[in-house]
C-alpha positions as a Markdown table, in Angstrom:
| # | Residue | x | y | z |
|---|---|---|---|---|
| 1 | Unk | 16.0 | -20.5 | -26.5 |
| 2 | Unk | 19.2 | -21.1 | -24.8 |
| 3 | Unk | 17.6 | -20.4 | -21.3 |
| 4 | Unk | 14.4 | -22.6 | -21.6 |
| 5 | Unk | 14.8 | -25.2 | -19.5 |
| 6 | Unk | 13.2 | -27.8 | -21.2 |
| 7 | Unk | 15.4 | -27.1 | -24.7 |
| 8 | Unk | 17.7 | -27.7 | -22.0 |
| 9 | Unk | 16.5 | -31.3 | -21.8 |
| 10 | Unk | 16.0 | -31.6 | -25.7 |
| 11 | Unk | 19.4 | -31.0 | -26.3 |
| 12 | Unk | 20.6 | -33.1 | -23.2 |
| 13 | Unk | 22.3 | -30.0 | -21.4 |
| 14 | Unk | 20.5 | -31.5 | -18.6 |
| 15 | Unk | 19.8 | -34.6 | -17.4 |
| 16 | Unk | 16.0 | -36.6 | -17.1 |
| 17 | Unk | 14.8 | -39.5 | -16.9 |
| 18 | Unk | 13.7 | -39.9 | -20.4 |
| 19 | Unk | 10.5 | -42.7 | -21.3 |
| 20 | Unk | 9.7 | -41.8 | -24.9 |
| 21 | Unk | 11.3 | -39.9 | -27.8 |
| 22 | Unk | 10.9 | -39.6 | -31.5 |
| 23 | Unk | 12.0 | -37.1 | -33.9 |
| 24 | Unk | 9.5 | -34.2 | -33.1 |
| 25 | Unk | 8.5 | -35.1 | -29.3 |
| 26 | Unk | 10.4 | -36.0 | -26.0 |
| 27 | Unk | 9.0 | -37.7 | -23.0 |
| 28 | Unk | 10.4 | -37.5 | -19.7 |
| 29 | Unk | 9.1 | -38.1 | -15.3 |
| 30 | Unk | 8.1 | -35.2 | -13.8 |
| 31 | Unk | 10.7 | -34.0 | -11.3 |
| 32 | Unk | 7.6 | -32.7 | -8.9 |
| 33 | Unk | 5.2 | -36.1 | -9.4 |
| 34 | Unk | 1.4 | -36.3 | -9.0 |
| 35 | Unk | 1.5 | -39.6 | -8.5 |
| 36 | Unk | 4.8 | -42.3 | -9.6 |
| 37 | Unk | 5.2 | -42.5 | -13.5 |
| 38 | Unk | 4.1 | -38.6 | -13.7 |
| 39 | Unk | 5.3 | -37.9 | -16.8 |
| 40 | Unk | 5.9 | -34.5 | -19.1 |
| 41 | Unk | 5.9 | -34.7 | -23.4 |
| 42 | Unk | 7.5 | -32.0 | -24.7 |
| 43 | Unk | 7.5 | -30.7 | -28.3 |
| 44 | Unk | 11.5 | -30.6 | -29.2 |
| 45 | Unk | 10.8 | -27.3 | -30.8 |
| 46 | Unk | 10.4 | -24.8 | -28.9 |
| 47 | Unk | 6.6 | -23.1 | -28.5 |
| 48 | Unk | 5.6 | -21.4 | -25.4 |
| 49 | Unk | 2.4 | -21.9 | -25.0 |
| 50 | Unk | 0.2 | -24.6 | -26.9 |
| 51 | Unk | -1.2 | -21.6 | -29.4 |
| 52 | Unk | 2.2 | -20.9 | -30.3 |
| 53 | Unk | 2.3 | -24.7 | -31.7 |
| 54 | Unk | 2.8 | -25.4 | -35.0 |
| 55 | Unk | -0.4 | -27.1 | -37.0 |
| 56 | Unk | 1.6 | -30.0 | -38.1 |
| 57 | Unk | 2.8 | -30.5 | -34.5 |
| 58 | Unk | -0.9 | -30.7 | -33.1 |
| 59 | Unk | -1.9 | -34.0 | -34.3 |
| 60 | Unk | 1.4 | -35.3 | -34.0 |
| 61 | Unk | 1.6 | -34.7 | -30.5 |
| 62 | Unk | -1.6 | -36.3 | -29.8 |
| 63 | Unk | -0.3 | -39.8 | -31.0 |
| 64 | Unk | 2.8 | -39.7 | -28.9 |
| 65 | Unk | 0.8 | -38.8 | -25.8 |
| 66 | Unk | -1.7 | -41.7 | -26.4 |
| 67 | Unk | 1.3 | -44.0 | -27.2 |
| 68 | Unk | 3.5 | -43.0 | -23.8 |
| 69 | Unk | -0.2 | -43.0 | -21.7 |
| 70 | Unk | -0.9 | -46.1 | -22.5 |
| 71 | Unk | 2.2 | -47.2 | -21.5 |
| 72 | Unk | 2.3 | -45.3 | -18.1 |
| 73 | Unk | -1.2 | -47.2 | -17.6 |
| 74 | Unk | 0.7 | -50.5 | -17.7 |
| 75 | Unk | 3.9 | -49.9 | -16.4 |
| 76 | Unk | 2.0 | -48.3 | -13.2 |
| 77 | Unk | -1.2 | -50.6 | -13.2 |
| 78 | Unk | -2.8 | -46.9 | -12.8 |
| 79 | Unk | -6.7 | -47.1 | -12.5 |
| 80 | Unk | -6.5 | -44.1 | -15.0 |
| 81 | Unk | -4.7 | -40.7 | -16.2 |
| 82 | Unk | -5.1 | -36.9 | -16.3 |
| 83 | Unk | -4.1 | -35.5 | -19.4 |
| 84 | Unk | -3.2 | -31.6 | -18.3 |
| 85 | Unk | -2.0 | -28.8 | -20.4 |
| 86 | Unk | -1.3 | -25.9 | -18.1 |
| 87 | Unk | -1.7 | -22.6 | -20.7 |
| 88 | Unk | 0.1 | -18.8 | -19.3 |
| 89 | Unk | 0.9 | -18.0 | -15.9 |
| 90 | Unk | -2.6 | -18.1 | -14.4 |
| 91 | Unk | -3.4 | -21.3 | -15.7 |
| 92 | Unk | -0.6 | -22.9 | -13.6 |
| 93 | Unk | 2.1 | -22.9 | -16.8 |
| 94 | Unk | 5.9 | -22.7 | -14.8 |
| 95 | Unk | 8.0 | -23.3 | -17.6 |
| 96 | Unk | 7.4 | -21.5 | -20.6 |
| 97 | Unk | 7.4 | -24.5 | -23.3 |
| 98 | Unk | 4.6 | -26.4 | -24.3 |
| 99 | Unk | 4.3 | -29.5 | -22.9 |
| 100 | Unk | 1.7 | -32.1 | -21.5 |
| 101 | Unk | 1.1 | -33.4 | -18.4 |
| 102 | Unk | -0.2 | -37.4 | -18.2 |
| 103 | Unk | -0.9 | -38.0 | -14.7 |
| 104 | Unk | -1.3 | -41.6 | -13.6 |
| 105 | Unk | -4.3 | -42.0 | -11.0 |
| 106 | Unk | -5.2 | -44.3 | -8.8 |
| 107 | Unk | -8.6 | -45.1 | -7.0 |
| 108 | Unk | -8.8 | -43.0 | -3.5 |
| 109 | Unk | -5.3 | -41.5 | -4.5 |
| 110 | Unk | -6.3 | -38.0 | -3.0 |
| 111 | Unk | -6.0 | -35.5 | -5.7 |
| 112 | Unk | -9.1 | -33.7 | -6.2 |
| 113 | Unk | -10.4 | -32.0 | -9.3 |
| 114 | Unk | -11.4 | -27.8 | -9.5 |
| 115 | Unk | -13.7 | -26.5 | -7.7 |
| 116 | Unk | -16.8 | -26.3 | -10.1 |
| 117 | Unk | -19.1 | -22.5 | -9.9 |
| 118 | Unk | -22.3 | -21.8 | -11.8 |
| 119 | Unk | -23.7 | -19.3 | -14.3 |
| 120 | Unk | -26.4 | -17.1 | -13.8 |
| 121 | Unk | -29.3 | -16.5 | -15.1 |
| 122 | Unk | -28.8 | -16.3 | -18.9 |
| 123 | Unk | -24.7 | -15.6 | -18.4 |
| 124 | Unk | -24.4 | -19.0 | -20.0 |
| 125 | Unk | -25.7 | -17.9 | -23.4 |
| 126 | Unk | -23.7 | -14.4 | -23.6 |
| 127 | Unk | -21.0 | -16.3 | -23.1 |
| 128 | Unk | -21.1 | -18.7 | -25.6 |
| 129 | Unk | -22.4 | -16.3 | -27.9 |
| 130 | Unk | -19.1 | -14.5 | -27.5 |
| 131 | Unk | -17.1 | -17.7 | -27.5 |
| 132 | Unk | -18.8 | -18.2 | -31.4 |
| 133 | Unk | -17.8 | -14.3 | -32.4 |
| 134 | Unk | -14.7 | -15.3 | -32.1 |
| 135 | Unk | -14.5 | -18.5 | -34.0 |
């Protein structure tokens, strides 16, 4: 995937400021930040969305995110994180490669979760009903 921008960064055709990498995974700030120490873990092969990950890569990827968030935690003195993984288009995805967002947050820091709606009167159940069909 010579145009994806983040192989780009794997293969250090461009330049980031890197915080974490091991064979499999690569770390790097956010160019757009939440919040200071915003930071980006990218699979270095290349998935587009996190379905398209490999199984082997799934657990994996959780250990390297819990390694580089607890290190965001100290280096910022954050109050907490958001872990985010933004999935397709309308989900907020912009770059077509896997990766995971782990926002540092701060108390009163301004950035506000979804909105939250409600179900209906028994749309609850039909829809986890058809969630289960599928699993």
């Amino acid at each position: 995937m010579d145009e994806c921008l983040f192989c780009r960064i794997v293969k250090g055709e461009i330049p980031s400021f890197k915080v974490y990498e091991d064979k499999e995974f690569i770390a790097f700030l956010d160019i757009g930040p939440v919040n200071k120490g915003h930071t980006l873990i990218v699979p270095k092969t290349h998935s587009e969305t996190f379905m398209h990950m490999d199984e082997n890569e799934l657990g994996k990827v959780m250990h390297a995110v819990q390694k580089v968030a607890n290190a965001i935690l100290k280096a910022t003195k954050a109050d907490g994180f958001n872990l985010m993984l933004n999935n397709k288009k309308a989900a907020g995805q912009v770059i077509d490669h896997t990766h995971f967002h782990i926002i540092p947050r701060f108390h009163n820091d301004g950035f506000k979760h979804w909105p939250q709606g409600k179900y209906a009167d028994g749309e609850a159940g039909k829809i986890a009903t058809e969630i289960k069909r599928f699993l």
